[in-house]
Each structure stands twice: as structure tokens, then as C-alpha cells.
N, C-alpha and C positions, 0 to 999 in steps of 0.2 A: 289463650284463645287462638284459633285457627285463624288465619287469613282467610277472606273470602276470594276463591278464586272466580275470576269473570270473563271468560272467553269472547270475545271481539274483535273485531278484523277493520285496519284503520283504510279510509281510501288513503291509493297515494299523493304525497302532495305536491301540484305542479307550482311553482312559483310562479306571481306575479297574477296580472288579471288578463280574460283572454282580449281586453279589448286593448291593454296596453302596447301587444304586439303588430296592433295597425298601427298603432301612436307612431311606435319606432320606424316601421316603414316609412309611414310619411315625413318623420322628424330627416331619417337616413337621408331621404331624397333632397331633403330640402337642403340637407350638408354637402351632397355631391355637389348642386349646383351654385355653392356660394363656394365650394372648391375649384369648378371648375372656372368659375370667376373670377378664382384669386388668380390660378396659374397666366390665363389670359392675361391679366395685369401684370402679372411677373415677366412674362415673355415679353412686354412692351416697352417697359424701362429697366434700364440697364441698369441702375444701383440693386435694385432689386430680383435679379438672377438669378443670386446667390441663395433666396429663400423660396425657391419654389419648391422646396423638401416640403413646408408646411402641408401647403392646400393636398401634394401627394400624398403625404400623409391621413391626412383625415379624408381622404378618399378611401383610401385603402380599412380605415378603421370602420368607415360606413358601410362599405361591401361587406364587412366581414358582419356587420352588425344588422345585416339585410339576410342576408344569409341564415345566418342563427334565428333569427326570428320568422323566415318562412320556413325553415325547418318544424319550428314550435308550433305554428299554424297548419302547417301541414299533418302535424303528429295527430292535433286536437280532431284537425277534421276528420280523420282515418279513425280516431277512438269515437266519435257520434256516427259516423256512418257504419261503425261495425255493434253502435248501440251501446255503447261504455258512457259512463260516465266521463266529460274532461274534465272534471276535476277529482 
């Protein structure tokens, strides 16, 4: 027997859901300012100097993580105002 062939065309698929990319916004933001509340702390006592890498750290992974997800929101809103599907 023949295979039956079946012609269809898949949408692409964006990962994740689109409401999760405000989640991470506001998750991001809420990182920066418990970062920049660590570094504060860090600048006050001197045992603690030595670890203000952390808080810059997770700044820096937040920005990037702020970034990428208004990228994602920004893509979505450009594929509904030219009438696309975002998903």
C-alpha cells in the first residue's frame, strides 16, 4: 500500500506563553532592586566588600533577561499589528 501523502503547513512555534514575558519583566525588576539593595549593603560594611560581585551580577543577568523578553514582546506586537498570527 501507498502512503497517504498529506500536505499542511505547521504554524511556527514561539515558545513560552505571551503573558509569561510580562511575568519576567516584573520578576527582572523586582531582581534589580533587591540587587541594588544588596550592593548598598555591601558598600556599608566592610567584611562584606569582597562580595559585591553577587548583587552585580544578578543585575547584569536581569538586564539581559529584560532585554530578551522586550525583544519577544516587541516581535509579538509587530506580528498582530501586521495581522499574523503570534503564535
Amino acid at each position: 500500500m501507498k502512503k497517504k501523502k498529506t500536505f499542511f503547513y505547521k504554524k511556527e512555534i514561539i515558545p513560552g506563553n505571551y503573558k509569561t514575558d510580562y511575568a519576567i519583566l516584573i520578576f527582572a525588576a523586582f531582581v534589580i532592586i533587591f540587587s541594588l539593595t544588596g550592593i548598598s549593603v555591601c558598600s556599608q560594611y566592610e567584611p562584606y566588600v569582597k562580595y559585591v560581585w553577587v548583587p552585580i551580577l544578578l543585575i547584569i543577568l536581569s538586564f539581559m533577561l529584560m532585554i530578551l523578553s522586550t525583544f519577544r514582546i516587541l516581535k509579538r506586537l509587530k506580528n498582530v499589528k501586521n495581522d499574523k498570527q503570534p503564535f
